[in-house]
PALUM-96936 format. One record per residue (C-alpha): residue number from 0; residue in one letter; x, y, z. Coordinates in pm, whole numbers. Layout:
(pt NUM,'A',(X,Y,Z))
...
This chain:
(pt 0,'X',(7308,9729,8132))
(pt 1,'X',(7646,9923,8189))
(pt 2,'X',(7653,10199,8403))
(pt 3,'X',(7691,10560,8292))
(pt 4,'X',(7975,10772,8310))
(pt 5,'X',(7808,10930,8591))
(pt 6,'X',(7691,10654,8767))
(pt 7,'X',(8043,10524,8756))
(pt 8,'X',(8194,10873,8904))
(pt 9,'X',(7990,10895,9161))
(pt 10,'X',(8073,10502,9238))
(pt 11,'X',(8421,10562,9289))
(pt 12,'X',(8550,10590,9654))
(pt 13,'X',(8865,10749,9554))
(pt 14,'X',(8905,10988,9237))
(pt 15,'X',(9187,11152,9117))
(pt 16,'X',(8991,11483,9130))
(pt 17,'X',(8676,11539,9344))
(pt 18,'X',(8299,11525,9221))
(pt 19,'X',(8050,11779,9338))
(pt 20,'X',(7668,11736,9314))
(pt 21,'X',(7443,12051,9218))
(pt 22,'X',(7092,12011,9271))
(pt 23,'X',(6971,12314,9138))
(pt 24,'X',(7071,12547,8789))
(pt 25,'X',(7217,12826,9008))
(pt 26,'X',(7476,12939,8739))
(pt 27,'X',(7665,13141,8986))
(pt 28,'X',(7686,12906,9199))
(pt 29,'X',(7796,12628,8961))
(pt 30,'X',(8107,12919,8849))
(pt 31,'X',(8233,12932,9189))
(pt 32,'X',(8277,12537,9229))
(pt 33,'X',(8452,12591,8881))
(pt 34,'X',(8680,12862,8953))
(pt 35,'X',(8750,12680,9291))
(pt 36,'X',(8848,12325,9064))
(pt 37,'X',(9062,12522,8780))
(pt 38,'X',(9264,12657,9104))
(pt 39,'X',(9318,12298,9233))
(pt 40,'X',(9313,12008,9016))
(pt 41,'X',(9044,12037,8820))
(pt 42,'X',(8711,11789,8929))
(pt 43,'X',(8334,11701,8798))
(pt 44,'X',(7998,11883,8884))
(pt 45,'X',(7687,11676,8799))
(pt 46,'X',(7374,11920,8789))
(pt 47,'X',(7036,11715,8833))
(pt 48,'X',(7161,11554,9138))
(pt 49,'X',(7175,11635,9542))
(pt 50,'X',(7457,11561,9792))
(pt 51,'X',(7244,11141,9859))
(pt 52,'X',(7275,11087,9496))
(pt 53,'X',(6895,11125,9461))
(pt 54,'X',(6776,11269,9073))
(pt 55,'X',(6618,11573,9123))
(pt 56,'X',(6636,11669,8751))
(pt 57,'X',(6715,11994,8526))
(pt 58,'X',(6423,12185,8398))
(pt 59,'X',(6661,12452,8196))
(pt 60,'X',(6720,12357,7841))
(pt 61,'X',(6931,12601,7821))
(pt 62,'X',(7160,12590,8068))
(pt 63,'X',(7411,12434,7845))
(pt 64,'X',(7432,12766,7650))
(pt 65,'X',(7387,12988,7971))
(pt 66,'X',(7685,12852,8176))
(pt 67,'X',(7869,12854,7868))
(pt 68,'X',(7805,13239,7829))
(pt 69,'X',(7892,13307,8206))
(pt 70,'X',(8215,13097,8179))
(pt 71,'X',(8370,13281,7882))
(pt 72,'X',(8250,13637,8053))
(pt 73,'X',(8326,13604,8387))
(pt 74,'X',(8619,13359,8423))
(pt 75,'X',(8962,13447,8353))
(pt 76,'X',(9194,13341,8245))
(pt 77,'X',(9004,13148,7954))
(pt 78,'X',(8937,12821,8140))
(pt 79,'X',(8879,12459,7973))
(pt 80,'X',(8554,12340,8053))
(pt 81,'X',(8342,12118,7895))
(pt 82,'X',(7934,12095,7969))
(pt 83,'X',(7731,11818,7821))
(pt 84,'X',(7455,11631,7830))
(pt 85,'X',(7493,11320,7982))
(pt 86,'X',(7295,11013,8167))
(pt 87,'X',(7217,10940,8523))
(pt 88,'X',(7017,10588,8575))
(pt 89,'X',(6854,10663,8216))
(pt 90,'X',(6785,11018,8318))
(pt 91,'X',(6935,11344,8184))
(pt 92,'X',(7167,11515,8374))
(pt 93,'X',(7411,11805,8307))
(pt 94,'X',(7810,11710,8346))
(pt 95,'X',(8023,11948,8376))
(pt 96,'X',(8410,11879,8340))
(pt 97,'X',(8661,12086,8471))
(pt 98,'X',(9040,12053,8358))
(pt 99,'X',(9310,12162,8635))
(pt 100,'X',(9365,12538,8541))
(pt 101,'X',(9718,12566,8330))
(pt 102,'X',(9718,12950,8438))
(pt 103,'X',(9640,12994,8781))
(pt 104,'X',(9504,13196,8971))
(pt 105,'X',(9162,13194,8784))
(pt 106,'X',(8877,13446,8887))
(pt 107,'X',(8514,13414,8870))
(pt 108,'X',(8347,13803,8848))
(pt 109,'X',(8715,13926,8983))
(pt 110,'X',(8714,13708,9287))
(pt 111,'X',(8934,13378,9357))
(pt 112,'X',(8793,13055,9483))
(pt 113,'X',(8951,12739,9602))
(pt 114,'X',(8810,12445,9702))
(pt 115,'X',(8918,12349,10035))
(pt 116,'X',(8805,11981,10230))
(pt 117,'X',(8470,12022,10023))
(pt 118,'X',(8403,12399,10057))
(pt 119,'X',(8438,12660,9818))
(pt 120,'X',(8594,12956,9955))
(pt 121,'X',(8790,13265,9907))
(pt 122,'X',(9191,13232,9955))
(pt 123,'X',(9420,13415,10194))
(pt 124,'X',(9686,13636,10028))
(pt 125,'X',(9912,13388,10082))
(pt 126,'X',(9694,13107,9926))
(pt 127,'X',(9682,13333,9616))
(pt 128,'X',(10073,13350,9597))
(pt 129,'X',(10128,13001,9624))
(pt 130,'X',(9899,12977,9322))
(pt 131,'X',(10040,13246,9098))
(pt 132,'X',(10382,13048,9153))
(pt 133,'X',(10231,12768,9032))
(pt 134,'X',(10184,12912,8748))
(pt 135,'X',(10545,12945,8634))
(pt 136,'X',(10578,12613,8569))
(pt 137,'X',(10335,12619,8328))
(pt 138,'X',(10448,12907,8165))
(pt 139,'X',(10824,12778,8149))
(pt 140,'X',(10737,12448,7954))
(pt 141,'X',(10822,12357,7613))
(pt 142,'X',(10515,12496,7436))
(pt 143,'X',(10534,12880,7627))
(pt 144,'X',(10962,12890,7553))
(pt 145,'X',(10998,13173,7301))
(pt 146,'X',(11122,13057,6919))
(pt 147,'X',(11382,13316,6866))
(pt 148,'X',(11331,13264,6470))
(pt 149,'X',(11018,13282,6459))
(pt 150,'X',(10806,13571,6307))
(pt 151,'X',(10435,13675,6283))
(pt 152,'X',(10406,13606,5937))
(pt 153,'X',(10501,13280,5985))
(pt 154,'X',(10173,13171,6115))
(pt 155,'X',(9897,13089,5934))
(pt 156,'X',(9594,13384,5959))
(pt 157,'X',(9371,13189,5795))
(pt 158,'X',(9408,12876,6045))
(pt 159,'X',(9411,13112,6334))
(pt 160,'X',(9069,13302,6213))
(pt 161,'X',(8885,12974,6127))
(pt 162,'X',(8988,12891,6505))
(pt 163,'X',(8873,13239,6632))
(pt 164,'X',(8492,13208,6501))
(pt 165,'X',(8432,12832,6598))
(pt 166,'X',(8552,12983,6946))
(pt 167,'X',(8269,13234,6848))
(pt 168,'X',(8028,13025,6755))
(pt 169,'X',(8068,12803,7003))
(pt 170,'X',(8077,13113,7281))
(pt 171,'X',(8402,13010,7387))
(pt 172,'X',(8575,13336,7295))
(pt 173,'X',(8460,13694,7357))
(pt 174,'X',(8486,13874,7023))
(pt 175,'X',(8786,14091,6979))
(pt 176,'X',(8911,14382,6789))
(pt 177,'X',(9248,14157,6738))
(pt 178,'X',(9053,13818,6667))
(pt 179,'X',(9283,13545,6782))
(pt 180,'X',(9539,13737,6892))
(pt 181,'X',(9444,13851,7240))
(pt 182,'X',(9348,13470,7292))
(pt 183,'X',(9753,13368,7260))
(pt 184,'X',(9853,13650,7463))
(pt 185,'X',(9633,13533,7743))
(pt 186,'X',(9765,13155,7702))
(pt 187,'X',(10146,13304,7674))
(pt 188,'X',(10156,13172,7358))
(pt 189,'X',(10272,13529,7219))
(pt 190,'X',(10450,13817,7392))
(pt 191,'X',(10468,14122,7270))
(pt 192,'X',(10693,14061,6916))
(pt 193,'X',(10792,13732,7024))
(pt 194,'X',(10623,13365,6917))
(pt 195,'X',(10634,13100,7133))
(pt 196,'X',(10727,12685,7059))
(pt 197,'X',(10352,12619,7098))
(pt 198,'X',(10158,12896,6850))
(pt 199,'X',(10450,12794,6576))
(pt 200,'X',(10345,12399,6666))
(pt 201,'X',(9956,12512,6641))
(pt 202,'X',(9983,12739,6289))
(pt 203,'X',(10344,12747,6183))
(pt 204,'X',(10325,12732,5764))
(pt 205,'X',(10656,12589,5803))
(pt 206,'X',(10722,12332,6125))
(pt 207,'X',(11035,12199,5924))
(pt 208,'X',(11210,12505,5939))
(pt 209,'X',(11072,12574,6334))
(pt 210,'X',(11025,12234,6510))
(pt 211,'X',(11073,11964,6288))
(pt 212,'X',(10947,11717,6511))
(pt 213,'X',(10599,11837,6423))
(pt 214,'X',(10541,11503,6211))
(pt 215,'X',(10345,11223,6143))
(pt 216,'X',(10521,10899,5989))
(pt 217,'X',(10222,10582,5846))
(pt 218,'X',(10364,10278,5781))
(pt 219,'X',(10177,10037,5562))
(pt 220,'X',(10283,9720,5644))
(pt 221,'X',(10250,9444,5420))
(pt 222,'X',(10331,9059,5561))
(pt 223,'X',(10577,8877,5377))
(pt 224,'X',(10649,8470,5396))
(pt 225,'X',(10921,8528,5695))
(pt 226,'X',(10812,8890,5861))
(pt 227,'X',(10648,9182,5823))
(pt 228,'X',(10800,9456,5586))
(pt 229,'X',(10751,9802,5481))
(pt 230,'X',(10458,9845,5154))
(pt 231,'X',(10437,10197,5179))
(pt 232,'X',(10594,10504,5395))
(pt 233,'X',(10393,10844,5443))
(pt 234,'X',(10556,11107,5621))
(pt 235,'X',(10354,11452,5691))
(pt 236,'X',(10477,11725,5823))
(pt 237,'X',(10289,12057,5952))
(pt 238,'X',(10127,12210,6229))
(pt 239,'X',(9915,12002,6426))
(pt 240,'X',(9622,12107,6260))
(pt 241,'X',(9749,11994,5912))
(pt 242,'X',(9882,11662,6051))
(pt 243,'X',(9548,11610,6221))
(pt 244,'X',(9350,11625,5904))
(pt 245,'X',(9584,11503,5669))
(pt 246,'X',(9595,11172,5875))
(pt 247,'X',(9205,11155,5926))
(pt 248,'X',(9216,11214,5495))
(pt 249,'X',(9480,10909,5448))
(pt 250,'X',(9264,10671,5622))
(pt 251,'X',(8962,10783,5483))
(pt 252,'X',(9122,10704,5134))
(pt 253,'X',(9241,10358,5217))
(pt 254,'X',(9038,10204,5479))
(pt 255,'X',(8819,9961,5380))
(pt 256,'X',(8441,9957,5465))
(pt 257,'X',(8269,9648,5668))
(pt 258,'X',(7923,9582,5817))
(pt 259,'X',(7866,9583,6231))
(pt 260,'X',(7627,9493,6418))
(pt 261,'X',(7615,9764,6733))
(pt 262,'X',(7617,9564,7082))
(pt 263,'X',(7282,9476,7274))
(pt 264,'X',(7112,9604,6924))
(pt 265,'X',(6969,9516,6672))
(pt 266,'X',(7129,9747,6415))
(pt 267,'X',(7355,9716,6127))
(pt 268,'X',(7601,10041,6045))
(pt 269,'X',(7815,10038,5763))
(pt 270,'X',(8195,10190,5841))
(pt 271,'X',(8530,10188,5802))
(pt 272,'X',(8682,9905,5899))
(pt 273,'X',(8820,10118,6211))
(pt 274,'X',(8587,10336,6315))
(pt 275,'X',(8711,10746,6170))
(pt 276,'X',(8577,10848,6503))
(pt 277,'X',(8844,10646,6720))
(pt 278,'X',(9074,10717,6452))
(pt 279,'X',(9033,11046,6472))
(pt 280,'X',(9006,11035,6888))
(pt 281,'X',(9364,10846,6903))
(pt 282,'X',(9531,11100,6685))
(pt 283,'X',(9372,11366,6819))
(pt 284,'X',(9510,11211,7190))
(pt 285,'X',(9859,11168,7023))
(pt 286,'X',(9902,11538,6856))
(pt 287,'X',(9849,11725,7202))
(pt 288,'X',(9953,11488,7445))
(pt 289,'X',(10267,11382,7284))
(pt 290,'X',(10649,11519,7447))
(pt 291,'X',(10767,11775,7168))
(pt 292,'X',(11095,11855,7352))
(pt 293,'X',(11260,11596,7152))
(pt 294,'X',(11342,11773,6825))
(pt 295,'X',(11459,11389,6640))
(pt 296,'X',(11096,11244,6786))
(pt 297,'X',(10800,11203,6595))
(pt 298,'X',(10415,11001,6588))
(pt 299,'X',(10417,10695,6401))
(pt 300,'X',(10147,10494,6316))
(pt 301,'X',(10215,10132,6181))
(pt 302,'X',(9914,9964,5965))
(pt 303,'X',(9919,9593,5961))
(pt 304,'X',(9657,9368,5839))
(pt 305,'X',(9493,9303,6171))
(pt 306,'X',(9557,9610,6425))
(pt 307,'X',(9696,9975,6400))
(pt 308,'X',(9984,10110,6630))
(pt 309,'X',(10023,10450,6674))
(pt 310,'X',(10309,10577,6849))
(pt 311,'X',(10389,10909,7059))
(pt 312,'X',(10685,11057,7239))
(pt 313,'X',(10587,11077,7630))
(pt 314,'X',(10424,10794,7830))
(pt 315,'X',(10081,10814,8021))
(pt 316,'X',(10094,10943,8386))
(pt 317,'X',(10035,10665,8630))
(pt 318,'X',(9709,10525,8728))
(pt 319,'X',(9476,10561,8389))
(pt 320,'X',(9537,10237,8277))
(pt 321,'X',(9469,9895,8397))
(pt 322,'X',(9569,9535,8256))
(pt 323,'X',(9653,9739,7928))
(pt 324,'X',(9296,9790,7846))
(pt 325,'X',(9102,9878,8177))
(pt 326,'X',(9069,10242,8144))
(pt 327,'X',(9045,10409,8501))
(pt 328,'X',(8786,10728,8554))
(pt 329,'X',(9050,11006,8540))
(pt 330,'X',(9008,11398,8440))
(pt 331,'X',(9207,11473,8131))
(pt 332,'X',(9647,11542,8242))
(pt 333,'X',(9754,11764,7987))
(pt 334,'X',(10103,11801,7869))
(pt 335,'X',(10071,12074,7662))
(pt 336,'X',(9803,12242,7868))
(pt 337,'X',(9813,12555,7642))
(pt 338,'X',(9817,12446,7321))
(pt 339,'X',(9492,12199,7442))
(pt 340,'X',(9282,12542,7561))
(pt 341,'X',(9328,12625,7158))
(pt 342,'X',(9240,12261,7030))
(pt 343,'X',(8955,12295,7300))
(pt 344,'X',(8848,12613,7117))
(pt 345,'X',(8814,12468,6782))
(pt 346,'X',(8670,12184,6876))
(pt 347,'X',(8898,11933,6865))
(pt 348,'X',(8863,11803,7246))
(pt 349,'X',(8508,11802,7322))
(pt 350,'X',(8563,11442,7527))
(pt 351,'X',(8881,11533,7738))
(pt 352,'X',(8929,11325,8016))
(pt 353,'X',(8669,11082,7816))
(pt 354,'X',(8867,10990,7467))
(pt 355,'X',(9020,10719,7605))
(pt 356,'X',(8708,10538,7726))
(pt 357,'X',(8540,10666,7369))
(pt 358,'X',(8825,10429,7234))
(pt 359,'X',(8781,10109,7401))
(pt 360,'X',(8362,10172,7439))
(pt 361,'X',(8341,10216,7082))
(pt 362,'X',(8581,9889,6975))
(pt 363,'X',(8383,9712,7267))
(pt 364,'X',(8033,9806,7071))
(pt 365,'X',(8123,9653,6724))
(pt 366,'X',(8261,9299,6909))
(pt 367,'X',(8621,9399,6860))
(pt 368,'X',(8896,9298,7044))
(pt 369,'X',(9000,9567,7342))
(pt 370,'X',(9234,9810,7254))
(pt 371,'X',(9570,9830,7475))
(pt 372,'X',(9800,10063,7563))
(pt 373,'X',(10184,9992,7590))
(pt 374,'X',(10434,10225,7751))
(pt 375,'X',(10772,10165,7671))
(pt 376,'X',(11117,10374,7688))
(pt 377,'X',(10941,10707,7746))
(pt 378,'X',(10709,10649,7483))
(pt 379,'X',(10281,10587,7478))
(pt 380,'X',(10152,10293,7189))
(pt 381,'X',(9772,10267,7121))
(pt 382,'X',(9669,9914,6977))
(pt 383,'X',(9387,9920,6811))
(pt 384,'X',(9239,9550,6671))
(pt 385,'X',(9063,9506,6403))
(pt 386,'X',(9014,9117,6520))
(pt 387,'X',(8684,9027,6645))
(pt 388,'X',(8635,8945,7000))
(pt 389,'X',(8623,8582,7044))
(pt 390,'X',(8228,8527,7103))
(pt 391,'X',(8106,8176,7276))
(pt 392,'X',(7805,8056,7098))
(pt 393,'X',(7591,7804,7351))
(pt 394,'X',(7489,7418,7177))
(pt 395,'X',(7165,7588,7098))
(pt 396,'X',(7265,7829,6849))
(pt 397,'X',(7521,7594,6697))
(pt 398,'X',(7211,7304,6643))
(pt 399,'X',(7049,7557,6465))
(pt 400,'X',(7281,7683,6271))
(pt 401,'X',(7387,7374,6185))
(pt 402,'X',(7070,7249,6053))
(pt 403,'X',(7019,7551,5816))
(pt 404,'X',(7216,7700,5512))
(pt 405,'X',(7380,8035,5445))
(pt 406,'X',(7116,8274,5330))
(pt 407,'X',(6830,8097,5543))
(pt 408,'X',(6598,8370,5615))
(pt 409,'X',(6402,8333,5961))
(pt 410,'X',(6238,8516,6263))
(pt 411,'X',(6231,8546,6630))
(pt 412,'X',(5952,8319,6639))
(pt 413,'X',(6081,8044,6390))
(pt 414,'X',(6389,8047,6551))
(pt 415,'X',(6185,7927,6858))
(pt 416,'X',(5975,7695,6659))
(pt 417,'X',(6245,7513,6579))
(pt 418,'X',(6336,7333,6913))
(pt 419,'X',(6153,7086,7080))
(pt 420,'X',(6237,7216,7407))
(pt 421,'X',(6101,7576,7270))
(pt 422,'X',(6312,7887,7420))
(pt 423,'X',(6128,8180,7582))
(pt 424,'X',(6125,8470,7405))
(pt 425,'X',(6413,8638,7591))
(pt 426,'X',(6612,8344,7564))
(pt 427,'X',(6564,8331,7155))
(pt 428,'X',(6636,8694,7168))
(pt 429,'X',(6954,8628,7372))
(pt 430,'X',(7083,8429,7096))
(pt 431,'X',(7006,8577,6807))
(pt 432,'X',(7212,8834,6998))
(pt 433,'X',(7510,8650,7005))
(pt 434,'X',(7463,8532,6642))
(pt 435,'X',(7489,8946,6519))
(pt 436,'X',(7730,9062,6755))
(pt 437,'X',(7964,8772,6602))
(pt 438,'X',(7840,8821,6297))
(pt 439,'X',(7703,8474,6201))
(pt 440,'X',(7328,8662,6089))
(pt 441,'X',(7236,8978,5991))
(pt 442,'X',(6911,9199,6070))
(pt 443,'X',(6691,9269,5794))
(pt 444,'X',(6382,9497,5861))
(pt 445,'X',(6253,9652,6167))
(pt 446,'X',(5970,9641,6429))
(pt 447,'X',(5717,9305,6390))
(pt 448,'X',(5874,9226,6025))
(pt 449,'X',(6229,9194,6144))
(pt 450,'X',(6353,8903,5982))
(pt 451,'X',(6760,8768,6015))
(pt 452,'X',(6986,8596,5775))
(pt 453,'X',(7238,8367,5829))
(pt 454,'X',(7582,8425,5685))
């Protein structure tokens, strides 16, 4: 059995951000150490756990909900946190996941924190400075520069209230007598009259005319005798919002649907033929990571028969990838820090810092082949394979297979019947393991009556 994500954080010798352990649901408590991480660079807190690693537990159900509450009152500016559920050596645990603050300093009930060698404390005047200068550079990027032809009524309300009450219902946003609006001023994504790069790139009703790099180009590719060659050329254009749907739509409409057979069980899902959830994780990843200072620069995503290749302006920092396909523990680096607080509130990154392991845990589940990522010339490519992953199937399996014809219906205990040498039970099991996760059998029935048939 794999380890968790938690198990595998609290493995690791040396993180890119630190991990604290909480053994108790002191929600104050747990808002300091968060406050302290938005200041710094961000960081994990496991609650259920004390400083040896032992499981002590967490008898709140609600404490999801509660720290929630106590983030969005007390904490400002609006931070991005996520809290989930999550599992520690089978057991439940609470993870929180802090992302480095893009608008420091951040207070918890009016007072600063910073973490310092372990130990969350309160800053010296001149600690504070040093992080309200740190701040600048956030707030001089590409997505807080001011769009001098830009106007509030060209943004969409509609898009910008359906974000203000999931941020509601999700008790990520206080309510407000100006809805959305306050929410932008706080991220210095509006000043006063003037609309900045990222709220136009977020709910513009007309990117061409603002930022026409705000685009999405599929490419169906077909394979001819000598190469492969254009079919069929899509090109959407609109905020990231649009393009993110839109896409998600096109694949929906053209993908087609197989059988899989979910690793280390015995359970058959129907889907697309790429999964809409890693589909929807990768462009998700490539609309709010991507560089938009490029105005000619755009997200492409190239279709072939056997993989998809999507495409995005900016490379991956250094150290999250492996081999191509090793994906390193790492909190979530944001390029567009601001614009991901808003995706964050409408729910569009509820596995930051995790949708890049989603990707290649999910391929790995159906038996597909990893997927990679290539940086090249400033720019990030996602591989995903629709190939199986070759699957080594021992003399035993292929004897029996062998002996019987497509459509043979038999059991666990038939299957052992059938040698000579008779397999134990976890052997037999073993194998008909191998036979569904490459996809010689399939699973009919459950419990005592389960049954398989070959293909």
């Amino acid at each position: 059995m794999e380890n968790s994500f938690v198990e595998i954080l609290l493995l690791q010798k040396h993180l890119p951000s630190p991990v604290r352990c909480v053994s108790d649901c002191d929600i104050e408590k747990i808002s300091e150490i968060i406050c302290a991480f938005l200041n710094d660079k961000g960081g994990w807190i496991v609650v259920g756990i004390d400083d040896k690693g032992s499981y002590v537990g967490v008898k709140d159900d609600e404490i999801n909900k509660e720290l929630q509450l106590e983030i969005t009152n007390h904490i400002s500016p609006l931070p991005l946190v996520y809290i989930q559920k999550e599992l520690y050596k089978d057991k439940s645990v609470i993870l929180v996941t802090v992302v480095k603050g893009s608008l420091p300093p951040y207070s918890y009930k009016g007072r600063y924190y910073i973490n310092r060698e372990g130990l969350i404390i309160v800053p010296s005047p001149d600690e504070i400075s040093c992080l309200m200068r740190d701040s600048f550079s956030v707030k001089s990027g590409w997505e807080s520069i001011v769009n001098l032809n830009a106007e509030w009524s060209d943004l969409d309300e509609n898009i910008m209230n359906k974000v203000y009450n999931q941020g509601l219902s999700s008790s990520r946003l206080l309510k407000s007598n100006t809805g959305l609006l306050s929410t932008l001023s706080e991220l210095n994504l509006v000043d006063s009259y003037q609309i900045k790069n990222g709220a136009i790139a977020l709910f513009s009703e007309n990117t061409r005319k603002f930022i026409p790099q705000s685009r999405i180009r599929i490419q169906l590719m077909s394979k001819g005798k000598t190469a492969n060659h254009f079919d069929d050329t899509v090109i959407l254009e609109g905020n990231v919002f649009y393009l993110l749907k839109e896409t998600i739509d096109y694949f929906k409409k053209r993908l087609p649907k197989q059988s899989f057979f979910i690793e280390s069980e015995t359970l058959r899902i129907d889907d697309y033929i790429y999964p809409i959830e890693v589909i929807d994780e990768a462009i998700s990843n490539a609309l709010i990571h991507r560089d938009y200072s490029d105005s000619f620069d755009e997200i492409t995503i190239f279709i072939y028969s056997n993989k998809i290749e999507i495409t995005n302006p900016g490379q991956l920092p250094d150290n999250l990838i492996k081999n191509k396909n090793v994906v390193l523990p790492h909190n979530s680096i944001l390029r567009n820090p601001l614009m991901a607080e808003v995706f964050y509130i409408a729910g569009e990154m509820e596995k930051t810092g995790r949708g890049m392991p989603l990707i290649s845990n999910k391929m790995k589940e159906l038996g597909k082949k990893m997927p990679e990522w290539i940086i090249s010339n400033n720019r990030t490519t996602l591989i995903i394979y629709n190939k199986l992953e070759k699957v080594v199937v021992n003399e035993r399996v292929k004897t029996f297979l062998d002996s019987h014809s497509s459509n043979y219906i038999f059991t666990k205990s038939e299957y052992i019947d059938f040698f000579d040498k008779k397999p134990s039970k976890i052997t037999a099991q073993n194998d008909i393991q191998s036979m569904l996760k490459s996809m010689l059998c399939e699973k009919i029935g459950n419990g005592p009556a389960t049954k398989y048939k070959i293909h």
